[in-house]
N, C-alpha and C positions, 0 to 999 in steps of 0.2 A: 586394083580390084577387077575380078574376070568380068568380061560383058553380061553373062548370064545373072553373076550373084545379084540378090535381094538385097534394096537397097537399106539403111536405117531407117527409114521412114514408113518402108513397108514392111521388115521385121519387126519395129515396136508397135505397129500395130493389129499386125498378124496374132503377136504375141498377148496383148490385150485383149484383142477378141476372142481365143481362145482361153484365157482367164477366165473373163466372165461368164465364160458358154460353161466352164467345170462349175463355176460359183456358182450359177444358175443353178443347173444341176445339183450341185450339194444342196441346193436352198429348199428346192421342189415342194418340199414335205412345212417348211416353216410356216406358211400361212401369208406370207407378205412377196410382193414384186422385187427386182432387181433393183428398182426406183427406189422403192420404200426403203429399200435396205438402205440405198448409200444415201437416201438423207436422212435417217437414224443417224449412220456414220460421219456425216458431215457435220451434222448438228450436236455429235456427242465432242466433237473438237472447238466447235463455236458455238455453245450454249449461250443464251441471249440475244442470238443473231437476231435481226427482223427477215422478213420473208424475200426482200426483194434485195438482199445483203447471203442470202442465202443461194436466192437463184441465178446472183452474176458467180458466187464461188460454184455452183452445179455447171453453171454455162446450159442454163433452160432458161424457157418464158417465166415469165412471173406466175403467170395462168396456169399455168402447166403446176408449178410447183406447189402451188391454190390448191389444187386437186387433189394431190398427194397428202398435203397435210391435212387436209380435210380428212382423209381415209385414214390416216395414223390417229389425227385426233377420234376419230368416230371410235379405234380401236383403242384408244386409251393410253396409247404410247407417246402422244406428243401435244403440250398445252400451250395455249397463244394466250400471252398476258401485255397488258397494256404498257405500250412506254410511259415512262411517267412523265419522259420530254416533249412527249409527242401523241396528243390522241388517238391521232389519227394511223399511225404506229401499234402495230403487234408485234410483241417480240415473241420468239419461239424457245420455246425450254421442256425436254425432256420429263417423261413422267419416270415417278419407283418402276409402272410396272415396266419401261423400256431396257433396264439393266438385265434380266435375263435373256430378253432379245438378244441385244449387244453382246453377251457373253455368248451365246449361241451364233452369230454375226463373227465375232474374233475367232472360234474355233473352227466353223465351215470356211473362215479365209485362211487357217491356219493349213488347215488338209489341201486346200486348192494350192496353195504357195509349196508345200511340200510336194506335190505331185508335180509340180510346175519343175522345182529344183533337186528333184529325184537324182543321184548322180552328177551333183556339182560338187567337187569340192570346196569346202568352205572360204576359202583363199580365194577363188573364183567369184564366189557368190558378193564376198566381202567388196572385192575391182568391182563387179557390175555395178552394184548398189553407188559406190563413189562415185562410179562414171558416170551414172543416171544423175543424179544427185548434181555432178558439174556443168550436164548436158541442159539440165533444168532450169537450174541458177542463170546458163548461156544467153538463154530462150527466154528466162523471165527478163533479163537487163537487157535484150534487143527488144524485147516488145515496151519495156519502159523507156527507152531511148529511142526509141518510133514515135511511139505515140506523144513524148516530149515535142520530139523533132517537127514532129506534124503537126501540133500546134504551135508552135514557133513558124511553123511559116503561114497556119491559114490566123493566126492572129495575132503574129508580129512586130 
């Protein structure tokens, strides 16, 4: 690889960045944050979650993500209901009125994704997605084989 080229680490996140700057942009007009949007979207995959089950999948404070649901619930798009194992426990579940959101959420990610792969062949598009897909899988079994590891040696 030339000395100059950009490395993997700083093309997928260059790449990302620039994602979310079009998403952003397509979103302007919906009424909700980037924030809101992807804990709709996280929580339309993990309905039931509790909150602090949500915000190690976000990778935010708990607090943080307090706030957020607080402003979805005020809008009527997201309901905390009690565990029934745990009182002290809220579990988080999607309201009806969320699914027009989300369907508006899927289509401005549909455009951003299109813009994104404007001129890729499909063949192309088909490798990357694999290769991310491998890259991922990599990176999740080093970090659970760390974190194993690391507790294997601080408790023994």
């Amino acid at each position: 690889m030339k000395q100059n080229a950009p490395t993997l680490g700083f093309l997928l996140h260059e790449v990302a960045r620039l994602l979310k700057r079009r998403f952003e942009r397509h979103a302007r007009g919906s009424g909700l944050t980037r924030s809101q949007w992807q804990v709709l979207a996280y929580l339309s995959l993990h309905e039931g979650i509790n909150q602090s089950g949500l915000a190690e999948l976000l990778e935010i404070e708990p607090i943080t993500l307090g706030r957020i649901v607080d402003k979805l619930q005020v809008f009527g798009l997201i309901e905390r209901r009690p565990d029934p194992s745990d009182r002290r426990v809220w579990l988080l579940h999607l309201t009806p009125a969320a699914g027009p959101k989300l369907t508006l959420l899927h289509g401005l990610g549909a455009v951003t994704r299109g813009e994104a792969l404007a001129g890729v062949p499909d063949a192309d598009i088909e490798h990357l997605l694999k290769t991310l897909q491998a890259l991922k899988a990599n990176l999740t079994d080093a970090c659970v084989s760390s974190v194993a590891g690391h507790k294997r040696v601080n408790h023994g």
